[in-house]
C-alpha positions as CSV (number, residue, x, y, z in Angstrom):
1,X,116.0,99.1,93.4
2,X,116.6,96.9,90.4
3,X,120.2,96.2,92.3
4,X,118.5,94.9,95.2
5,X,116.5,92.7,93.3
6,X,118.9,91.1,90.4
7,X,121.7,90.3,93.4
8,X,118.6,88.7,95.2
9,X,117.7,86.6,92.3
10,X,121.9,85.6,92.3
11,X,121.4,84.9,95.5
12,X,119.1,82.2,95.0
13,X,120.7,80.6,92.2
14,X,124.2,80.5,94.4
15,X,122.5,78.0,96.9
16,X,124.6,79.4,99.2
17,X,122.5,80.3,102.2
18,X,125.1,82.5,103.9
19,X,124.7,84.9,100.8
20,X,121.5,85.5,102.1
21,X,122.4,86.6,105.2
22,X,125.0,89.0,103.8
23,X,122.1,90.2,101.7
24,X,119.9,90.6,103.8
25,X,122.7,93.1,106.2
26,X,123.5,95.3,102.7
27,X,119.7,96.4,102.1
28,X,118.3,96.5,105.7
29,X,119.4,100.1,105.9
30,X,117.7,100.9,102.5
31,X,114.8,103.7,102.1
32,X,113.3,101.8,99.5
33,X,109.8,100.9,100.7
34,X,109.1,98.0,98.2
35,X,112.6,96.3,99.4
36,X,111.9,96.9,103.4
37,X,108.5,95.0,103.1
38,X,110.4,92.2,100.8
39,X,112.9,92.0,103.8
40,X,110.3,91.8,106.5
41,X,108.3,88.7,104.5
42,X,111.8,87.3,104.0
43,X,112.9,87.3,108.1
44,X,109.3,86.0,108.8
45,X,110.2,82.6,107.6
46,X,113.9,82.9,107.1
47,X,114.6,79.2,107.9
48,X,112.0,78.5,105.0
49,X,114.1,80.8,102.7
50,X,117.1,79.3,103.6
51,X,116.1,75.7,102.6
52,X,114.6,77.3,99.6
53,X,117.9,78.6,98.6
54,X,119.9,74.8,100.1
55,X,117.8,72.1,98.6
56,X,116.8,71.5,95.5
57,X,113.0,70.0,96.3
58,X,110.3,71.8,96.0
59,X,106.2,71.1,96.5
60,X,105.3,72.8,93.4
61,X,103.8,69.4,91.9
62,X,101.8,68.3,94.7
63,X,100.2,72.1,95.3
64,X,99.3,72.0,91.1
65,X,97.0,69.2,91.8
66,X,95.9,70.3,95.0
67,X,95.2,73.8,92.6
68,X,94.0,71.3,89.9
69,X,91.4,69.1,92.5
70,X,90.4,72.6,94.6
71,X,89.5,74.0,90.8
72,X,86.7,71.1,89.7
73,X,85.3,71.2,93.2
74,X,84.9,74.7,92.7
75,X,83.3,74.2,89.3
76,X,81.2,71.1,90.4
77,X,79.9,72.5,93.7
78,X,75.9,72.3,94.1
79,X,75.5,70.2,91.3
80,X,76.3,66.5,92.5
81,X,78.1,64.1,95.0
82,X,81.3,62.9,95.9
83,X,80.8,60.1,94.1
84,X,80.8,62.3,90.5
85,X,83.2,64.5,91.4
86,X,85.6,61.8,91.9
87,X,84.7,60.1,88.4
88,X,85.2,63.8,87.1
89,X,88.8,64.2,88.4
90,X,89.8,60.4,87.4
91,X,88.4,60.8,83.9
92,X,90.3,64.3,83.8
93,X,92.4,64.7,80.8
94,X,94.3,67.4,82.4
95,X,96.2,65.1,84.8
């Protein structure tokens, strides 16, 4: 199992989406349960994977302060308005 997952992670820093696919044909046939459902999330978005693996952008940035704003919402709900929520994220020191 530990196979499986090291050649996956060389896989992704190959940015070579055809090493996916080969991949993806050496551990179809496997009998480990943990790698069949990693295979099954994988083909439900393969195209997703594959630009994953081809470009080098990634959202991560934008969904922290998505994560960041959805967080003092969270900890500001009931209390007041839009109007001091939005001075709360602006004044923020965390970003």
């Amino acid at each position: 199992m530990r196979e499986g997952y090291n050649t996956f992670r060389e896989v992704l820093n190959s940015k070579d989406e055809l090493r996916l696919d080969q991949w993806l044909e050496k551990y179809k046939s496997t009998k480990i349960r943990r790698i069949i459902s990693f295979i099954n999330g994988i083909n439900l978005d393969l195209k997703a994977v594959k630009n994953a693996i081809k470009y080098p952008w990634s959202k991560g940035v934008v969904e922290g302060h998505v994560n960041r704003l959805k967080n003092k919402k969270r900890e500001m709900y009931g209390r007041a308005g839009f109007e001091l929520l939005r001075r709360k994220v602006v004044l923020s020191n965390s970003g």
